[in-house]
N, CA, C and O atoms as a printed pandas DataFrame, in Angstrom:
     atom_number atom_name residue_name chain_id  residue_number  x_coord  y_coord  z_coord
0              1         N          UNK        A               1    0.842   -1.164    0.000
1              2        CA          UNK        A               1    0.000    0.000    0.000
2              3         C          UNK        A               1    0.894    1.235    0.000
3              4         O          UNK        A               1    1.947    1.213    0.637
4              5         N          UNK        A               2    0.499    2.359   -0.720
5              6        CA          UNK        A               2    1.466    3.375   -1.147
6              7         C          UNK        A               2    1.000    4.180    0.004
7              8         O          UNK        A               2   -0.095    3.837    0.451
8              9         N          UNK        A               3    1.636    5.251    0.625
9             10        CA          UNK        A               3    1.281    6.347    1.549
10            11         C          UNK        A               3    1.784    7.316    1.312
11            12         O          UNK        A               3    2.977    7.338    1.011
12            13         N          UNK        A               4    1.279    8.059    1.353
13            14        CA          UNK        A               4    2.049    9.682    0.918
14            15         C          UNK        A               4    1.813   10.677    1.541
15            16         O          UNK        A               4    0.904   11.351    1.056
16            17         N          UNK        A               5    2.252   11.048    2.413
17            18        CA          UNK        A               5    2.001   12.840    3.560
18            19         C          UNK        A               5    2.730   13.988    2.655
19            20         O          UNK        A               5    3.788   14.332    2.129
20            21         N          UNK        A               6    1.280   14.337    2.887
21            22        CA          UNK        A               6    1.515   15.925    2.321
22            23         C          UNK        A               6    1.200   17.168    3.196
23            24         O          UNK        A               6    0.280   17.444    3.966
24            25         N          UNK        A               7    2.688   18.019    2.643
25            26        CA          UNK        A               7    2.205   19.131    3.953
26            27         C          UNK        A               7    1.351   20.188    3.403
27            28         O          UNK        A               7    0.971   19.876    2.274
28            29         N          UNK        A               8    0.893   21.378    3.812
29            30        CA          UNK        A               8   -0.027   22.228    3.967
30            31         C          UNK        A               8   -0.130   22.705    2.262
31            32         O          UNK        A               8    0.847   23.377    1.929
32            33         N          UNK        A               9   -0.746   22.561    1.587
33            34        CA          UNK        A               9   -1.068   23.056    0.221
34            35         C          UNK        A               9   -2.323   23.976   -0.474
35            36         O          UNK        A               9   -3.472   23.606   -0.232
36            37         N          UNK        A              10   -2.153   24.942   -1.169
37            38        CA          UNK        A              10   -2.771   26.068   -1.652
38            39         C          UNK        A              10   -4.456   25.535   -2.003
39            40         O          UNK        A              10   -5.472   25.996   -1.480
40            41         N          UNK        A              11   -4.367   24.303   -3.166
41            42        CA          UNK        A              11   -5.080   23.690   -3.299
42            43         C          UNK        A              11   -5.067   22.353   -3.177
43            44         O          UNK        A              11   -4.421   21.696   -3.993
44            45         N          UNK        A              12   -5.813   21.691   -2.084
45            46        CA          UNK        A              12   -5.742   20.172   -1.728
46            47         C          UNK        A              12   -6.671   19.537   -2.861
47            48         O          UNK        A              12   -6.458   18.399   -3.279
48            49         N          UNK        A              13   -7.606   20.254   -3.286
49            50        CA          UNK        A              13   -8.367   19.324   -3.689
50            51         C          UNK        A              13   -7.813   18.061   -4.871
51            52         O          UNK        A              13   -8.357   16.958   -4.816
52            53         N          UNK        A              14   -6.593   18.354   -6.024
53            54        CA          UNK        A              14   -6.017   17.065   -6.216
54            55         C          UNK        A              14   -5.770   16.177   -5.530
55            56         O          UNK        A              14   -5.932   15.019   -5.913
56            57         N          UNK        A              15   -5.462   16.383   -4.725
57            58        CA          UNK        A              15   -4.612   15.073   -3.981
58            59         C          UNK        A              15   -5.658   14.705   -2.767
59            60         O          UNK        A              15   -5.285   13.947   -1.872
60            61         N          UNK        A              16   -6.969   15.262   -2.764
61            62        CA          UNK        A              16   -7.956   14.817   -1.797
62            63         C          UNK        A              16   -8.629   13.949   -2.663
63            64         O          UNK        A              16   -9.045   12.885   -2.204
64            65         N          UNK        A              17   -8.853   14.306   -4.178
65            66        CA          UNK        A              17   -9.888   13.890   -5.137
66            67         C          UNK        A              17   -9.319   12.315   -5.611
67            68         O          UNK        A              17  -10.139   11.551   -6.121
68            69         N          UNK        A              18   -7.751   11.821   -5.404
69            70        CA          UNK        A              18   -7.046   10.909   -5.845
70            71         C          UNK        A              18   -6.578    9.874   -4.668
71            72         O          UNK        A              18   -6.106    8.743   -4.787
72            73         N          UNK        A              19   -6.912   10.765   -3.296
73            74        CA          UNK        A              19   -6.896    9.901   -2.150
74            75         C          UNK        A              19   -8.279    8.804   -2.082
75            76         O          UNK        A              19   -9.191    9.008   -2.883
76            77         N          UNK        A              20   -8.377    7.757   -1.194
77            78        CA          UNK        A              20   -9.475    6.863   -0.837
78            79         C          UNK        A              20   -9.693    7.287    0.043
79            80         O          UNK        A              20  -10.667    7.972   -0.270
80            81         N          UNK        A              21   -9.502    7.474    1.233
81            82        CA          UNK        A              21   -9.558    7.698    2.267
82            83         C          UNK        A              21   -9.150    9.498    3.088
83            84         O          UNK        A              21   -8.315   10.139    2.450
84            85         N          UNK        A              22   -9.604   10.055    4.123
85            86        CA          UNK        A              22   -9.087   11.284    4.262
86            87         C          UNK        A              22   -8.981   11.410    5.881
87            88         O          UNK        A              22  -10.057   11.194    6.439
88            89         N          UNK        A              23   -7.924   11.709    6.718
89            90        CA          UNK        A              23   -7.440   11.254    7.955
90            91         C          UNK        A              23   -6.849   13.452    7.973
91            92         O          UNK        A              23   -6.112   14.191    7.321
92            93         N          UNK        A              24   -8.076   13.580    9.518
93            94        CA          UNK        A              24   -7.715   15.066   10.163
94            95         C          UNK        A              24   -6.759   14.603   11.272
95            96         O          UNK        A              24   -7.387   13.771   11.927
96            97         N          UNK        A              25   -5.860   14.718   11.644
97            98        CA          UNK        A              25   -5.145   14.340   13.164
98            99         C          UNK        A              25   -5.278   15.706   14.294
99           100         O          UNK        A              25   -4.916   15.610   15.467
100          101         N          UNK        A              26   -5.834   16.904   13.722
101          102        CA          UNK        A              26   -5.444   17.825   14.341
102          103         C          UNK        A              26   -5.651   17.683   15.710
103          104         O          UNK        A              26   -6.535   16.887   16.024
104          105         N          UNK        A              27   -5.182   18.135   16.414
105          106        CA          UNK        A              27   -5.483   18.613   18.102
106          107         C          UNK        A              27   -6.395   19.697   18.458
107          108         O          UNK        A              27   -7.116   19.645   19.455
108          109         N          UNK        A              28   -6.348   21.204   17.208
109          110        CA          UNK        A              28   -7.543   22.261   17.177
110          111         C          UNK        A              28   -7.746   22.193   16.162
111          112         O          UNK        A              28   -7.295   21.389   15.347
112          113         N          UNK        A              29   -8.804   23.422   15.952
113          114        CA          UNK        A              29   -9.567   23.399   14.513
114          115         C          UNK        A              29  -10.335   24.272   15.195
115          116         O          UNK        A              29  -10.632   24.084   16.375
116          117         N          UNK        A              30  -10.849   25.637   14.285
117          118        CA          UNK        A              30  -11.375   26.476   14.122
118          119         C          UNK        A              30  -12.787   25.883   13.736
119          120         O          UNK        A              30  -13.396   25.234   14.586
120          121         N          UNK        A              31  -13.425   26.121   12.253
121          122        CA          UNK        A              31  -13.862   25.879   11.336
122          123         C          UNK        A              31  -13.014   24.383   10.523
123          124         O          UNK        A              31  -12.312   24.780    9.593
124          125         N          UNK        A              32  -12.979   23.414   10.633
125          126        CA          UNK        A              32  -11.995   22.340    9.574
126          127         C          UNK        A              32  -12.753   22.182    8.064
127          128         O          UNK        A              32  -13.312   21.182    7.616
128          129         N          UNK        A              33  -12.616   23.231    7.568
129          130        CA          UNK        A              33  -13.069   23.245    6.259
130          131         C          UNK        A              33  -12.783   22.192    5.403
131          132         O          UNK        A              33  -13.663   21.791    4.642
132          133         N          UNK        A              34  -11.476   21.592    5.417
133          134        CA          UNK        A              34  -10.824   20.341    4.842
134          135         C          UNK        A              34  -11.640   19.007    5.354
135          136         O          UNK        A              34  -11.543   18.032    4.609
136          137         N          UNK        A              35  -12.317   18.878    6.369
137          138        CA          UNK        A              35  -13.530   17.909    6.331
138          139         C          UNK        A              35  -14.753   18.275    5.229
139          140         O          UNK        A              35  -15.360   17.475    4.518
140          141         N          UNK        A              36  -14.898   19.510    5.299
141          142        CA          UNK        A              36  -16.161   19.746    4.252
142          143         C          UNK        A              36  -15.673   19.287    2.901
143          144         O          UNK        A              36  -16.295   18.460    2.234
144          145         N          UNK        A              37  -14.262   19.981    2.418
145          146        CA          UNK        A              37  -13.417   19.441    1.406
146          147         C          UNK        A              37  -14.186   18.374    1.083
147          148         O          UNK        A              37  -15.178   18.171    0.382
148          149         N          UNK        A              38  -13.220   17.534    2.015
149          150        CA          UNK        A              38  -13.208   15.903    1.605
150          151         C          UNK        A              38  -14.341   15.052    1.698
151          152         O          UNK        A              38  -14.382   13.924    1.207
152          153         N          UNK        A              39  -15.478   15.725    2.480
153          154        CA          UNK        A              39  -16.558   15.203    1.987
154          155         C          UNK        A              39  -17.338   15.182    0.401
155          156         O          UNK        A              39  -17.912   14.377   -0.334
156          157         N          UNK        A              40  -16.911   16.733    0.425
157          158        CA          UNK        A              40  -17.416   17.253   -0.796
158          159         C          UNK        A              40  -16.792   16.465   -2.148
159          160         O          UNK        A              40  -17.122   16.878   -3.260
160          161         N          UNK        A              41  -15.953   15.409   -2.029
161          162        CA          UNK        A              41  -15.391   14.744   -3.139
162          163         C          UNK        A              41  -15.589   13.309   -2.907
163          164         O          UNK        A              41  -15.117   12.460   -3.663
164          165         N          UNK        A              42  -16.531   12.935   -1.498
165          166        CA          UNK        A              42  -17.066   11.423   -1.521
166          167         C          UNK        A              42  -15.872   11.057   -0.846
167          168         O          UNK        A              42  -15.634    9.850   -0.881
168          169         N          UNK        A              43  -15.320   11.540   -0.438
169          170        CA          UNK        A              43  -13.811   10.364    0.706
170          171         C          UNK        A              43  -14.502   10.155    2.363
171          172         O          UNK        A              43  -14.935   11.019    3.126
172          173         N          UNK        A              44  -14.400    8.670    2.540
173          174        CA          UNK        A              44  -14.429    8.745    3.740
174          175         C          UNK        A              44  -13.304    9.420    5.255
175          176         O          UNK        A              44  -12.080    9.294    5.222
176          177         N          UNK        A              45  -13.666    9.751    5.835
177          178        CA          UNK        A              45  -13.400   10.816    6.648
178          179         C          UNK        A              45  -13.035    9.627    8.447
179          180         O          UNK        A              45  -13.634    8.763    9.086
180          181         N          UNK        A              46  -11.934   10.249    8.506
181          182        CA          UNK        A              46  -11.114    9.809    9.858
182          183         C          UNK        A              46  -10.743   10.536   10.709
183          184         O          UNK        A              46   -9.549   10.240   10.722
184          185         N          UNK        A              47  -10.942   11.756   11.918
185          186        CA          UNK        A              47  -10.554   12.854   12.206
186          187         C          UNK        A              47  -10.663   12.692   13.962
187          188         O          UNK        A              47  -11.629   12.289   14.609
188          189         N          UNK        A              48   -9.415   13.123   14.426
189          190        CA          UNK        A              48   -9.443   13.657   15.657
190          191         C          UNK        A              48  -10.753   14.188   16.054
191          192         O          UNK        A              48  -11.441   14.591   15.116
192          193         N          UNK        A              49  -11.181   14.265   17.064
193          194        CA          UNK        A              49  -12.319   14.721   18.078
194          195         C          UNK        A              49  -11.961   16.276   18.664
195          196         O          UNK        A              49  -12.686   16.767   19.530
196          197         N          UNK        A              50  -11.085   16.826   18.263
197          198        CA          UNK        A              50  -10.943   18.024   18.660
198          199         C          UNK        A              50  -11.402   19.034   18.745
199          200         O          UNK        A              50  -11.255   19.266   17.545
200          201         N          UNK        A              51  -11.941   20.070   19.168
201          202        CA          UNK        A              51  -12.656   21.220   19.539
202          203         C          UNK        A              51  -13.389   21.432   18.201
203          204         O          UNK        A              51  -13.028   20.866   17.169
204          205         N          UNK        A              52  -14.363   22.218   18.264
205          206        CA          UNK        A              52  -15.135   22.532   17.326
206          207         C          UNK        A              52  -14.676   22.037   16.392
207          208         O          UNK        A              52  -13.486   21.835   16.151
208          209         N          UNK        A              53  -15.999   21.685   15.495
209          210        CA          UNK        A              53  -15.854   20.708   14.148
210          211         C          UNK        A              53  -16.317   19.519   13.767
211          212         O          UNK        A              53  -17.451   19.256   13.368
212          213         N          UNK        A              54  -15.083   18.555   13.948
213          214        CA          UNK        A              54  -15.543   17.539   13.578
214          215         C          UNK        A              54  -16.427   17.123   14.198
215          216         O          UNK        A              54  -17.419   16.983   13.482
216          217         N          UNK        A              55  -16.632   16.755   15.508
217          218        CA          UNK        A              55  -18.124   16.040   15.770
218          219         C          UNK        A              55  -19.326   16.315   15.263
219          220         O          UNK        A              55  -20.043   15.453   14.756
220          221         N          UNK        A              56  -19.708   17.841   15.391
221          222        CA          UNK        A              56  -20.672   17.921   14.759
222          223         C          UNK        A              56  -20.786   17.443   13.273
223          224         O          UNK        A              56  -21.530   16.493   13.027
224          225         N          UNK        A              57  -19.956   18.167   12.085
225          226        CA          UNK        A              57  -19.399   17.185   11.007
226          227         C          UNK        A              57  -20.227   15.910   10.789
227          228         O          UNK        A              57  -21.158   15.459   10.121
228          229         N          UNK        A              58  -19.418   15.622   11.662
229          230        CA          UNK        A              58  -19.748   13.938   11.422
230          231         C          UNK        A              58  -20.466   13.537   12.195
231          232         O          UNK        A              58  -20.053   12.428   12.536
232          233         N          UNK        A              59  -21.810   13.923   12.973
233          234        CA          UNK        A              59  -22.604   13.756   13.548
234          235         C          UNK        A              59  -22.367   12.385   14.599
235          236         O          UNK        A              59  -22.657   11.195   14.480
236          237         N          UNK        A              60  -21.696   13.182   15.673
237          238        CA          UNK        A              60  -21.439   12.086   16.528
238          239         C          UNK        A              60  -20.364   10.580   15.818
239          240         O          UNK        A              60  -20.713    9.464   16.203
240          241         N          UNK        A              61  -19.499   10.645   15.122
241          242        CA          UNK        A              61  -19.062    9.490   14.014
242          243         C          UNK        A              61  -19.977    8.723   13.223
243          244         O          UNK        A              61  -19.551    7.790   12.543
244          245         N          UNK        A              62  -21.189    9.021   13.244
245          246        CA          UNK        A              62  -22.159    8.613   12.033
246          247         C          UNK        A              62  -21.957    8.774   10.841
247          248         O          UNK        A              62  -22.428    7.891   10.125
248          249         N          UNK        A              63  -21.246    9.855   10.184
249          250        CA          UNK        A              63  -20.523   10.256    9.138
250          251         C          UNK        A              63  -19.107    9.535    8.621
251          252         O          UNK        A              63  -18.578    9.285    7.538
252          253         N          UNK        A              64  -18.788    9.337   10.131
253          254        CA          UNK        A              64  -17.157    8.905    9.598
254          255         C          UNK        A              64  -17.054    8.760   11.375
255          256         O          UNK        A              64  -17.793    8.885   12.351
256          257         N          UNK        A              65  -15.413    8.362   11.013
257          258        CA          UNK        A              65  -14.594    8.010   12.426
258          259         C          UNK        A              65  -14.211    9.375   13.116
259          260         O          UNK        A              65  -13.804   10.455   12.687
260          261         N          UNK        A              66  -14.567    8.783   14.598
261          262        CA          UNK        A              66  -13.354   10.200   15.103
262          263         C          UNK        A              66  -12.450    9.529   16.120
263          264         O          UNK        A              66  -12.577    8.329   16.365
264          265         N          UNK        A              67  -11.774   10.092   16.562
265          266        CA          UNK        A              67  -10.713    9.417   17.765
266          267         C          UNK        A              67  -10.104   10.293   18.345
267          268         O          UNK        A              67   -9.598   11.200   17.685
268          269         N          UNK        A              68   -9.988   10.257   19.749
269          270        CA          UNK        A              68   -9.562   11.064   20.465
270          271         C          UNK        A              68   -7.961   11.739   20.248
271          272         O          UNK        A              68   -7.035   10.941   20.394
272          273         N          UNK        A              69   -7.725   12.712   20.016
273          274        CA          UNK        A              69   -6.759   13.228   19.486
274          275         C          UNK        A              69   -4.889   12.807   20.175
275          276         O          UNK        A              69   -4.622   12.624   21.363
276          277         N          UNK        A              70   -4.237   12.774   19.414
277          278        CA          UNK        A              70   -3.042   12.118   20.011
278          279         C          UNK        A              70   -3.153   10.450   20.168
279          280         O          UNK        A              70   -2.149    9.753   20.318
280          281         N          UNK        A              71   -4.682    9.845   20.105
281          282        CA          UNK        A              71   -4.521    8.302   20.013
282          283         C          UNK        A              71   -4.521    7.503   19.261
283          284         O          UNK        A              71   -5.531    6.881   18.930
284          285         N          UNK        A              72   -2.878    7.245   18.604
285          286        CA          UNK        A              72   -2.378    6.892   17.628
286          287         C          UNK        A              72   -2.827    5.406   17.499
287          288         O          UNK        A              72   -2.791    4.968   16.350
288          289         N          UNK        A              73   -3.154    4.737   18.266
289          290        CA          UNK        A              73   -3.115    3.189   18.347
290          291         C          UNK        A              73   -5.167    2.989   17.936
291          292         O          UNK        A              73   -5.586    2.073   17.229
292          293         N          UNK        A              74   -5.956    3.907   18.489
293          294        CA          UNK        A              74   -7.227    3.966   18.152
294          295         C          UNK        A              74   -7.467    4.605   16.274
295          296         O          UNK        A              74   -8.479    4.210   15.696
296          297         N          UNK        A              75   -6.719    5.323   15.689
297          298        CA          UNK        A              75   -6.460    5.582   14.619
298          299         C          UNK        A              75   -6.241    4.618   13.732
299          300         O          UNK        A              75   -6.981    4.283   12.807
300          301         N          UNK        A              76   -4.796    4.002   14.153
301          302        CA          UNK        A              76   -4.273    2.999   13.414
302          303         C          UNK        A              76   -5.355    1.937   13.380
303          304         O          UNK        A              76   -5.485    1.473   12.247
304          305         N          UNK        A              77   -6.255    1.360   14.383
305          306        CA          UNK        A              77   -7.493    0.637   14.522
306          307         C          UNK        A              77   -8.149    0.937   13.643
307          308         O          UNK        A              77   -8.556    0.040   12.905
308          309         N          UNK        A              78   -8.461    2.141   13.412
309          310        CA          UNK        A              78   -9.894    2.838   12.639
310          311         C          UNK        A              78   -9.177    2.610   10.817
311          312         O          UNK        A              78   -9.551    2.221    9.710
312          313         N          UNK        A              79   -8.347    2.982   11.283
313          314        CA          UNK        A              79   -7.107    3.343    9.605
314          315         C          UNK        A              79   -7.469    1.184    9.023
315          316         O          UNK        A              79   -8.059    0.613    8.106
316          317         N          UNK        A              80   -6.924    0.903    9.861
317          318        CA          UNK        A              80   -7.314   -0.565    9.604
318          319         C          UNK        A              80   -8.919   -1.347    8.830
319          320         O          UNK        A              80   -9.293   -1.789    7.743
320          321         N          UNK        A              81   -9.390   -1.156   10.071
321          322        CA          UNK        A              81  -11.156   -0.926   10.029
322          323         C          UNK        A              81  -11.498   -0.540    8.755
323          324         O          UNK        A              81  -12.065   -1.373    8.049
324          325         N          UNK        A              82  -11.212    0.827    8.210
325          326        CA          UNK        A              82  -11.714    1.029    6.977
326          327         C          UNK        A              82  -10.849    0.154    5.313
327          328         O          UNK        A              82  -11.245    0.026    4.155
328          329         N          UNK        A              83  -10.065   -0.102    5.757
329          330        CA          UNK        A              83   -9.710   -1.016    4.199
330          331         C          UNK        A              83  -10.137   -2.070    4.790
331          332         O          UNK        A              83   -9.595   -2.990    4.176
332          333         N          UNK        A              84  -10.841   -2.551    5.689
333          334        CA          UNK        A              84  -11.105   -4.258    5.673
334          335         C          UNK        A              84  -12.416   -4.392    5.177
335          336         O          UNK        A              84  -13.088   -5.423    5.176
336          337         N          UNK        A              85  -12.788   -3.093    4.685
337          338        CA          UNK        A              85  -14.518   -2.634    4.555
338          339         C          UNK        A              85  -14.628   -1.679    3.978
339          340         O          UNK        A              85  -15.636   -1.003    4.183
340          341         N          UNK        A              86  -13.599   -1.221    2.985
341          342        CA          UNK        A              86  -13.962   -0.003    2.193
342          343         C          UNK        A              86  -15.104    0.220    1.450
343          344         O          UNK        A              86  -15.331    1.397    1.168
344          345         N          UNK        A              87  -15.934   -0.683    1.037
345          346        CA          UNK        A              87  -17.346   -0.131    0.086
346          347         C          UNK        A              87  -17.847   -0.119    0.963
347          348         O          UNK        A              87  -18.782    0.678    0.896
348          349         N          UNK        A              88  -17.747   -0.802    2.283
349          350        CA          UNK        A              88  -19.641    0.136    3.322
350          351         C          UNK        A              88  -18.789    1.150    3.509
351          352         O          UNK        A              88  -19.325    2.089    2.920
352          353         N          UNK        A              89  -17.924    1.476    3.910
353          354        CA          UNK        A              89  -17.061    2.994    4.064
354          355         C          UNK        A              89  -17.553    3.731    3.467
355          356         O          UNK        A              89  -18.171    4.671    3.968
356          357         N          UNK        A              90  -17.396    3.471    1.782
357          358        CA          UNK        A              90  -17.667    4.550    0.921
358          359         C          UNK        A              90  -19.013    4.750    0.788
359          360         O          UNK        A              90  -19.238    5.651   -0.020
360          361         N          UNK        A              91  -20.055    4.236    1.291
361          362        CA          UNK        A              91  -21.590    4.109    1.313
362          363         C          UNK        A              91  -21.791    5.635    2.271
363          364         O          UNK        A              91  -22.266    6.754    2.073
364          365         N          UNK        A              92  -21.276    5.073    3.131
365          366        CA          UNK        A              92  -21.337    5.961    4.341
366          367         C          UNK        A              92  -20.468    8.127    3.917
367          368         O          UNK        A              92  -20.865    9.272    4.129
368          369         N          UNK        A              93  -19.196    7.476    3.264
369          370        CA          UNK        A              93  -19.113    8.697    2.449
370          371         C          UNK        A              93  -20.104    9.326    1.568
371          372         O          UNK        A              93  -20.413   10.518    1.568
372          373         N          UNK        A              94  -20.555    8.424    0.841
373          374        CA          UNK        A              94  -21.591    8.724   -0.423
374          375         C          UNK        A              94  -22.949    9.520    0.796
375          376         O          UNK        A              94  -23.839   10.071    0.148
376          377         N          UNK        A              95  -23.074    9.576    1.788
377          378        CA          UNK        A              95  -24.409    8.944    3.177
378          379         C          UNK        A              95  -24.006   10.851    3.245
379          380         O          UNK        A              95  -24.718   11.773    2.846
380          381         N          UNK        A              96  -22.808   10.910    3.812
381          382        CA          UNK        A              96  -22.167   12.322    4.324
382          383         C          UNK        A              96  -22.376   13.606    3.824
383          384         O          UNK        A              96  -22.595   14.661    4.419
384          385         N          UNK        A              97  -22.237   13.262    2.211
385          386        CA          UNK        A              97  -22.882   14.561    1.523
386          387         C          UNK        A              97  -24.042   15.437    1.764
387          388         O          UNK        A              97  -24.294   16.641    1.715
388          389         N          UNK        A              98  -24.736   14.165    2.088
389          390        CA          UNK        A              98  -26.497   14.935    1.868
390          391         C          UNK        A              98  -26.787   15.218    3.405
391          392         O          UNK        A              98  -27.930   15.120    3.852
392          393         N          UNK        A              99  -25.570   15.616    4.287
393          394        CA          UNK        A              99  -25.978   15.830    5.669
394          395         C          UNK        A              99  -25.564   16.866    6.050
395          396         O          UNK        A              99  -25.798   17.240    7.199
């Protein structure tokens, strides 16, 4: 499996639109517009629980995963979780839009 980290870019949306999957780690977040992003292109969504945002977002993880921020080992779980099951994943992406 290929992995590729990318740092902070002008326009994500290539490399959101060519990703499967879309993983927030942040610790804060204002507004995380880059969840709306990556919804907005059908990726399922993996994101820290951090202050405003994602939960609501993702309505309680009904939308997608969240995990308590800094817990790398509950991530890596979730990171797992979703390729062992990527089409209900992507159901649930496809689910996210219209919310």
């Amino acid at each position: 499996m290929l992995k590729i980290y990318i740092n902070f870019q002008n326009n994500p949306y290539k490399y959101i639109k060519k990703s499967n999957l879309f993983i927030l780690s942040s610790l804060y977040e204002g507004l995380p517009n880059v969840l709306l992003e990556a919804i907005s292109l059908k990726k399922f969504v993996i994101s820290s629980n951090c202050p405003t945002g994602p939960q609501e977002i993702l309505k309680n993880g009904k939308l997608g995963y969240l995990f308590k921020p800094g817990d790398e080992k509950t991530l890596t779980k979730k990171i797992i979780n979703y390729h062992n099951d990527n089409k209900r994943h992507d159901k649930i992406a496809l689910k996210a839009i219209f919310h």
